[in-house]
C-alpha positions, 0 to 999 in steps of 0.5 A: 520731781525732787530729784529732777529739781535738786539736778536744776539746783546743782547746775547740771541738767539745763532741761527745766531752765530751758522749760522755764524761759519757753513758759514765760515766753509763752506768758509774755507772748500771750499778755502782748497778744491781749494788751494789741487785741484790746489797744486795737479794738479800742482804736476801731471806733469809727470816725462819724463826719457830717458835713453840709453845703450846697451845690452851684450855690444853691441846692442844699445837700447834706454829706455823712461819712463813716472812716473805720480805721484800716487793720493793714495801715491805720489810716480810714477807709470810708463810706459815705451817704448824701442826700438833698436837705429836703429828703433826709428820708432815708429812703432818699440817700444816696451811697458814696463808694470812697476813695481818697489818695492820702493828700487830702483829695476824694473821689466819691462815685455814686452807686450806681453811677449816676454822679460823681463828686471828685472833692479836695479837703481842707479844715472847713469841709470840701470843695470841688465838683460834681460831675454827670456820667456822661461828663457834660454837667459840671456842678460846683460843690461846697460842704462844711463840716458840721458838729455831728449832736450826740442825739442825730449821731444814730440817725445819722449812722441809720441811715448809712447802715439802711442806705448800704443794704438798700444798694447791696442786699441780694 
């Protein structure tokens, strides 16, 4: 190893320098790949949105979303519940599959379809229309975001977790 040293020192065997870059690559490459895992899991805190409003006016509902940031391109995919202010049971949501096209305008399908909610987006909350399976019943729809309280956050996301198994367990 001395000798193999004393060869690097005198500048005639470029083996060991070669050595030596490939291992602080391997370091480097290493501490990036770290430093992304943890700037990434840092970044996957869900957003929680809760919004309440009504439907044609009257019909008090209440809307909970759930945006988890997507690992391909950052923006959130979300999934939602709704339900009627009178039953906030969590027996008695009802599971939105979600999709939107990056212009602030949602289609939320009930599962099951038994309704759908095609909502445009703005600072407020949203507006736009429910819609029957058969397209016959149109109800406007009007929701303002709410400030979601620390203490309803788990009772909130309870029910979207029992709400998702209760439409896709086996």
């Amino acid at each position: 190893m001395v000798e193999y040293l004393g060869r690097y020192a005198a500048k005639k065997d470029t083996a060991f320098f070669y050595d030596i870059c490939i291992m602080h690559i391997r370091f480097i490459a290493i501490f990036a790949l770290l430093f992304v895992s943890l700037h990434t899991s840092a970044q996957e805190k869900p957003l929680l949105l809760l919004y309440t409003g009504e439907i044609d006016g009257k019909i008090p509902v209440t809307m909970f979303l759930e945006g988890v940031p997507d690992p391909c391109n950052g923006e959130p995919k979300y999934r939602g519940i709704y339900t009627y202010n009178k039953q906030l049971d969590r027996e008695k949501w009802l599971l939105l599959t979600v999709d939107y096209n990056g212009k602030d305008q949602y289609v939320m399908v009930e599962t099951g379809v038994s309704g759908v909610l095609i909502l445009q987006r703005s600072e407020e909350g949203f507006t736009g229309n429910w819609i029957s399976p058969d397209g016959k019943i149109i109800r406007k729809v009007t929701l303002r975001k709410k400030e979601l309280p620390a203490n309803k956050q788990e009772f909130y996301e309870d029910a979207l977790e029992h709400t998702h198994y209760r439409y896709n367990d086996c």
